[in-house]
Backbone as JSON, one array per atom type, in Angstrom:
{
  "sequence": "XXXXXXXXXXXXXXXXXXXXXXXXXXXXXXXXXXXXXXXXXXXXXXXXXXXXXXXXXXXXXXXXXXXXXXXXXXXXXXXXXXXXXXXXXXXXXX",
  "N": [[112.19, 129.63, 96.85], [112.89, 127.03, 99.22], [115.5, 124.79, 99.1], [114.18, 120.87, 99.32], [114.91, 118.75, 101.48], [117.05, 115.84, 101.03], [117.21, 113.31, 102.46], [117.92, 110.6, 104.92], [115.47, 109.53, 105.64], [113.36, 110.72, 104.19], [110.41, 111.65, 102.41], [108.98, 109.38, 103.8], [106.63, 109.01, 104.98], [104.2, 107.61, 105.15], [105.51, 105.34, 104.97], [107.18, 104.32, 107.28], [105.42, 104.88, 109.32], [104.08, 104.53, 112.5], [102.47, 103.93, 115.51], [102.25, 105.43, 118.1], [101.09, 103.78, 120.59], [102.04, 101.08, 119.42], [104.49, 100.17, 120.38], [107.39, 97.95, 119.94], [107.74, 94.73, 121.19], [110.41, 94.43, 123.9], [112.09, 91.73, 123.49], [112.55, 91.53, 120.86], [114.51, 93.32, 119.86], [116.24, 91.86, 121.15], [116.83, 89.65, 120.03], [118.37, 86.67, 118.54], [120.02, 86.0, 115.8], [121.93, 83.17, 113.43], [124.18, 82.11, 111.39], [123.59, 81.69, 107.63], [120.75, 81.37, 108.28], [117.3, 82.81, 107.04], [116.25, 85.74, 106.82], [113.94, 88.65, 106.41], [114.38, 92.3, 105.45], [112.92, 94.69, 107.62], [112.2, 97.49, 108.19], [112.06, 98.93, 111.94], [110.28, 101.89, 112.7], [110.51, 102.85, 115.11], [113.6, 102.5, 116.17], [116.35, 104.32, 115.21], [119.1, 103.52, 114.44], [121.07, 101.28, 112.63], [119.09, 101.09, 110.46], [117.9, 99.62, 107.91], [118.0, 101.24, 104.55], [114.16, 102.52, 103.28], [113.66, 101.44, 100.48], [114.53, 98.97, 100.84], [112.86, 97.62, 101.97], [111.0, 94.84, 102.95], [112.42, 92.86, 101.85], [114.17, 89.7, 101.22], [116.68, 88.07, 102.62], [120.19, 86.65, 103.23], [121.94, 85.72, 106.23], [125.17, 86.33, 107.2], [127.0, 86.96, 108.67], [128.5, 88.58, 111.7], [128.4, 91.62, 113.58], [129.26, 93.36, 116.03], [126.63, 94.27, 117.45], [125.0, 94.07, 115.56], [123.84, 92.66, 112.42], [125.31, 91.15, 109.47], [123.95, 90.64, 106.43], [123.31, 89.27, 103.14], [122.21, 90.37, 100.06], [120.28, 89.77, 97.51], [120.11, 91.65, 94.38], [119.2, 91.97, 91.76], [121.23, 91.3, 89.26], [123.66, 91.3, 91.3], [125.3, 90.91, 94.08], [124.61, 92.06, 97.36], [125.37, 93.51, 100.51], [124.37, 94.35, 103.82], [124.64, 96.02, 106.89], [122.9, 95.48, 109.45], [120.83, 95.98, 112.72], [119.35, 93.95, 114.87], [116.46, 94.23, 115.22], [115.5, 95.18, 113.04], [115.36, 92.91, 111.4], [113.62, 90.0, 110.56], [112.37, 86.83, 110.95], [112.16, 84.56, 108.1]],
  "CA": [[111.8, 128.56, 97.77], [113.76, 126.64, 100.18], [115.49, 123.53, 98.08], [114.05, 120.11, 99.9], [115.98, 117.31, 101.63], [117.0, 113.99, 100.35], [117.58, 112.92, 103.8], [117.99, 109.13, 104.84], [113.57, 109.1, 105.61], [112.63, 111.64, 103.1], [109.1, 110.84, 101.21], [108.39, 107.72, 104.02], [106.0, 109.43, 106.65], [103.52, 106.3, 105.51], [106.15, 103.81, 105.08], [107.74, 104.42, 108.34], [104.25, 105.23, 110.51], [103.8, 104.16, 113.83], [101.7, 104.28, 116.08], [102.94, 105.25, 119.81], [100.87, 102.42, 121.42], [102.41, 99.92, 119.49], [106.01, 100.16, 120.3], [107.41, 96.46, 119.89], [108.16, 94.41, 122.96], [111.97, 94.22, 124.49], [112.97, 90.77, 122.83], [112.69, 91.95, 119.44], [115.84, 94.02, 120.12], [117.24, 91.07, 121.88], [116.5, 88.33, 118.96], [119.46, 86.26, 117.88], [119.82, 84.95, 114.72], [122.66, 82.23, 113.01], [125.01, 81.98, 109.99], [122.6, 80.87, 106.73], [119.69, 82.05, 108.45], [117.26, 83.53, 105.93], [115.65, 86.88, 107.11], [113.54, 89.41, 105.71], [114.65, 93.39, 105.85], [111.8, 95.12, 107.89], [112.67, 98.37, 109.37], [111.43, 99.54, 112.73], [110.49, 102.73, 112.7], [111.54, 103.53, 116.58], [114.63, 102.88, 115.93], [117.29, 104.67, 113.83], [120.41, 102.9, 114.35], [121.16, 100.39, 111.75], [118.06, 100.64, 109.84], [118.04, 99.78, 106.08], [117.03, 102.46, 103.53], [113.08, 101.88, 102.75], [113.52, 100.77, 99.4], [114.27, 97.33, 101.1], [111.3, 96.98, 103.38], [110.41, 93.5, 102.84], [113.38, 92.18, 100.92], [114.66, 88.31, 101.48], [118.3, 87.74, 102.58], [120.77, 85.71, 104.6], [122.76, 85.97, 107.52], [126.21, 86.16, 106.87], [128.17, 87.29, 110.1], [127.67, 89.62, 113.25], [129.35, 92.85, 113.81], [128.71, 93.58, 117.26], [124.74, 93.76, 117.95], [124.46, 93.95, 114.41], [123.96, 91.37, 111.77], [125.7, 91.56, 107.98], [122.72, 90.54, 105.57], [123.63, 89.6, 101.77], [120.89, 90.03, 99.48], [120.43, 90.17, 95.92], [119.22, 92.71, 93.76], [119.3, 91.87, 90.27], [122.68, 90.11, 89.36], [124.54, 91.73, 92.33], [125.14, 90.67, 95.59], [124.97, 93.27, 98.28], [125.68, 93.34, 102.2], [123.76, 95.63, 104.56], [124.62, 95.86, 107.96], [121.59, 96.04, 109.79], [120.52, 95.74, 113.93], [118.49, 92.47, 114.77], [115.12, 94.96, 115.45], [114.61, 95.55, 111.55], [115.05, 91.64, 110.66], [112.38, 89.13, 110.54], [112.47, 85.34, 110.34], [111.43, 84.18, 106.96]],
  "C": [[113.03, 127.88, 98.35], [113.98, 124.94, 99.29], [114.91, 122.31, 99.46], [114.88, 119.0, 99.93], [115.97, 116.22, 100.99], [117.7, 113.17, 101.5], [117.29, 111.32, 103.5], [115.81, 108.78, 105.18], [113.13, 109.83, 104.64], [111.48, 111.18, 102.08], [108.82, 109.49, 102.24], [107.49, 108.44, 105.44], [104.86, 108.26, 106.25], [103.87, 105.11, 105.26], [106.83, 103.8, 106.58], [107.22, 104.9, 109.57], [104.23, 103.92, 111.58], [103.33, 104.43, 114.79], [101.96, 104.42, 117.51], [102.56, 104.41, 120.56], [101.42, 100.9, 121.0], [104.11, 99.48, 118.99], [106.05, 98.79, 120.39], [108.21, 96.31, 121.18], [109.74, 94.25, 122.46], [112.63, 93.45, 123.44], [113.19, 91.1, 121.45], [113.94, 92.48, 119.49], [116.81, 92.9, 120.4], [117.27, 89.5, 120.68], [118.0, 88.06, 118.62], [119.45, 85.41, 116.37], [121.54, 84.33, 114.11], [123.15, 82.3, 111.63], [123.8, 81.23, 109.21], [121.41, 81.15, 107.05], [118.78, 82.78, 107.51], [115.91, 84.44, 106.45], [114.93, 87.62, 106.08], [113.79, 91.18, 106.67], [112.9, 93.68, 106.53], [112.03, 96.08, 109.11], [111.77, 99.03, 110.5], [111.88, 101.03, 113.09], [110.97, 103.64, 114.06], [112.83, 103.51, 116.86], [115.37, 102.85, 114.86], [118.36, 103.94, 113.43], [120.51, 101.47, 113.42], [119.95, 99.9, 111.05], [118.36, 100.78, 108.57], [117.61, 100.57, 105.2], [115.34, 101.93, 103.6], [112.8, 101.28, 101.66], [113.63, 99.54, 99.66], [113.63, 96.79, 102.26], [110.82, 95.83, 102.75], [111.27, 92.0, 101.87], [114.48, 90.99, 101.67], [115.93, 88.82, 101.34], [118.83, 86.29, 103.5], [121.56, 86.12, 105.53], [123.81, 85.86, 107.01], [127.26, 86.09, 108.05], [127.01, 88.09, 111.24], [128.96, 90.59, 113.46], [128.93, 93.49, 115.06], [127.38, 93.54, 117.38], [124.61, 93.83, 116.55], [124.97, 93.08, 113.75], [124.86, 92.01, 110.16], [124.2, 90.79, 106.99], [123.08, 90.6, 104.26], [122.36, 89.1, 101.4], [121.4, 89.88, 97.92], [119.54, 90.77, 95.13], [120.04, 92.69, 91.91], [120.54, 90.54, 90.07], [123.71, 90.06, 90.22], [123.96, 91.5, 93.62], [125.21, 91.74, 96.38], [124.88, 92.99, 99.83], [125.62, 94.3, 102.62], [124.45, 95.11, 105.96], [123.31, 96.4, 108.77], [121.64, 95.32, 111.4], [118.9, 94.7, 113.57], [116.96, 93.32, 114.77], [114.45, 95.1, 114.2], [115.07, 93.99, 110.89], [113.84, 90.92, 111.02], [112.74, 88.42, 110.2], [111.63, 85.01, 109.32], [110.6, 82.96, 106.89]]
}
């Protein structure tokens, strides 16, 4: 048999479904958000570019900086801090 991927979507065809009529409007892309800010990860599945693994679909953070259109995001996962870089399209205001 042919070994299977462990690609960056691998195992999320119903965490990462979408439905072609309900692509999200423009501003979503265009959203700004502020130092301290406190977001939630929530990746859109139309786009690839700076989307967070799925294991943190729905996971509280804060704003930290901005790296060109994209935001930095420290969360915490257990006793460790961690910092995603992620595009404003897969955040959500908390």
């Amino acid at each position: 048999m042919v070994k299977s991927s462990h690609g960056f979507r691998s195992g999320t065809r119903n965490k990462l479904k979408q439905r072609p009529d309900m692509r999200p409007p423009i501003t979503k892309f265009l959203q700004e958000f502020k130092d301290g800010e406190r977001v939630l990860l929530m990746p859109e599945p139309s786009s690839h570019h700076g989307m967070p693994l799925p294991r943190w679909k729905g996971v509280a953070g804060t704003i930290t900086g901005k790296r060109g259109r994209a935001y930095m995001v420290q969360i915490q996962d257990g006793h460790m801090k961690k910092t995603f870089i992620v595009r404003p399209e897969h955040l959500k205001r908390d």
